[in-house]
C-alpha positions in Angstrom: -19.3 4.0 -3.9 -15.5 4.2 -3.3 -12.6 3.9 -5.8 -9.1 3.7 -4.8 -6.8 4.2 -7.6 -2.7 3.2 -7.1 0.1 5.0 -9.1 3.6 5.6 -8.8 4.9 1.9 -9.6 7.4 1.1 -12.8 10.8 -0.8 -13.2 13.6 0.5 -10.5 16.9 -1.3 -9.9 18.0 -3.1 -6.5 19.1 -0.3 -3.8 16.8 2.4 -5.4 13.6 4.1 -4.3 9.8 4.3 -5.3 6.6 6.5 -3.9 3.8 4.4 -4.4 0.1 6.6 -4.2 -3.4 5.6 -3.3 -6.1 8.1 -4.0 -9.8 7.6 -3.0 -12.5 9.2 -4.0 -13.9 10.1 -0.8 -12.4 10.3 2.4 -12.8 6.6 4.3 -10.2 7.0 6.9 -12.6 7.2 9.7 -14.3 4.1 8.8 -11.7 1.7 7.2 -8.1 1.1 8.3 -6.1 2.0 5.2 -3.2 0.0 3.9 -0.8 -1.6 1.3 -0.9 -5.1 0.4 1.4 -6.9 -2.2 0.9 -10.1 -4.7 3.5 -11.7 -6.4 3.1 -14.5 -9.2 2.5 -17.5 -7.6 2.2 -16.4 -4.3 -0.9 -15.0 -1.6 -1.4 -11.6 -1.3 0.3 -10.2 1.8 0.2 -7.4 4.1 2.8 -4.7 3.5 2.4 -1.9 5.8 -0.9 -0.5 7.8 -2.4 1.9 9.8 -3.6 0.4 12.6 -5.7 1.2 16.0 -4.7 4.4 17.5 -2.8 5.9 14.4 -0.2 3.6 15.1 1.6 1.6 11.9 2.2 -2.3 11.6 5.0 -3.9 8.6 5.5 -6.9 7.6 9.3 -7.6 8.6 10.7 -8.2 5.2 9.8 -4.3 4.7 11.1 -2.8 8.3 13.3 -0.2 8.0 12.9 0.0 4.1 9.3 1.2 3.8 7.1 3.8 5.2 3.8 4.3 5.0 1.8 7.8 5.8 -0.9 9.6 4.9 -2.8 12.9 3.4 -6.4 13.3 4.8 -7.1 16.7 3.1 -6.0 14.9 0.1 -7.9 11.7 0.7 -4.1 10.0 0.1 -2.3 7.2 1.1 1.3 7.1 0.3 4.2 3.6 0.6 7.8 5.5 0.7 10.2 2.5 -0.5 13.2 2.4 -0.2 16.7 0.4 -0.9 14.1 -2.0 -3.3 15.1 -5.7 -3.8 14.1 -8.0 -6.8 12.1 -9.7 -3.5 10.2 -6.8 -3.5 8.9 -7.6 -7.3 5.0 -7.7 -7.3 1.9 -6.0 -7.8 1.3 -3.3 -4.9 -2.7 -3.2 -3.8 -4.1 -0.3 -1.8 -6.7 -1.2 0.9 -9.3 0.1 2.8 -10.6 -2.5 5.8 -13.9 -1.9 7.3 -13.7 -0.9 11.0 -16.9 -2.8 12.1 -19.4 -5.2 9.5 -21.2 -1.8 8.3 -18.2 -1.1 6.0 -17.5 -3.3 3.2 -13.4 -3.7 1.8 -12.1 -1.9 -0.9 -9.3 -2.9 -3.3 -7.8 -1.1 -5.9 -6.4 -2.5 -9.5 -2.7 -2.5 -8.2 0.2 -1.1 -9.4 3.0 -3.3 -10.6 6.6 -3.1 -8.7 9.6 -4.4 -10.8 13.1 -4.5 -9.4 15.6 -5.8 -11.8 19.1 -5.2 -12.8 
């Protein structure tokens, strides 16, 4: 029905940068509340950054003032800007599409894996 598909992830080192993308293959940003969520071993998956009622944007405050998320609707594309990367910030990135109301199911995508090392 809906596929989201991540790219843009790979091996940076602390204090540089990485554009994470999430294409779907239809446009579901009238019905589900786009946004990033990030998993690393060992630990729950937790919200990154999200669109949220009234086109405004929520972070999670380890990410404030280092992240950005925005968007492409002719494109159907969600972008993460990230920016001055710490090893902290190692994990496997996760687009996602939350329904607005229980008509519209979730969507994940397969995640795209984040490495910052030295």
């Amino acid at each position: 029905q809906v596929q989201l598909v991540e790219s843009g992830g790979g091996l940076v080192q602390p204090g540089g940068s990485l554009r994470l993308t999430c294409a779907a293959s239809r446009n579901i940003f009238t019905t589900h509340a786009m946004g990033w969520y990030r998993q690393a071993p060992g630990k729950q998956r937790e919200l990154v950054a999200t669109f949220t009622g009234g086109g405004s944007t929520n972070y999670a405050d380890s990410v404030k003032g280092r992240f950005t998320i925005s968007r492409d609707n002719a494109r159907n594309t969600v972008y993460l800007q990230m920016n001055s990367l710490k090893p902290e910030d190692t994990a496997v990135y996760y687009c996602n599409g939350r329904g607005r109301n229980i008509l519209y199911r979730d969507y994940w995508g397969q995640g795209t894996q984040v490495t910052v090392s030295s």
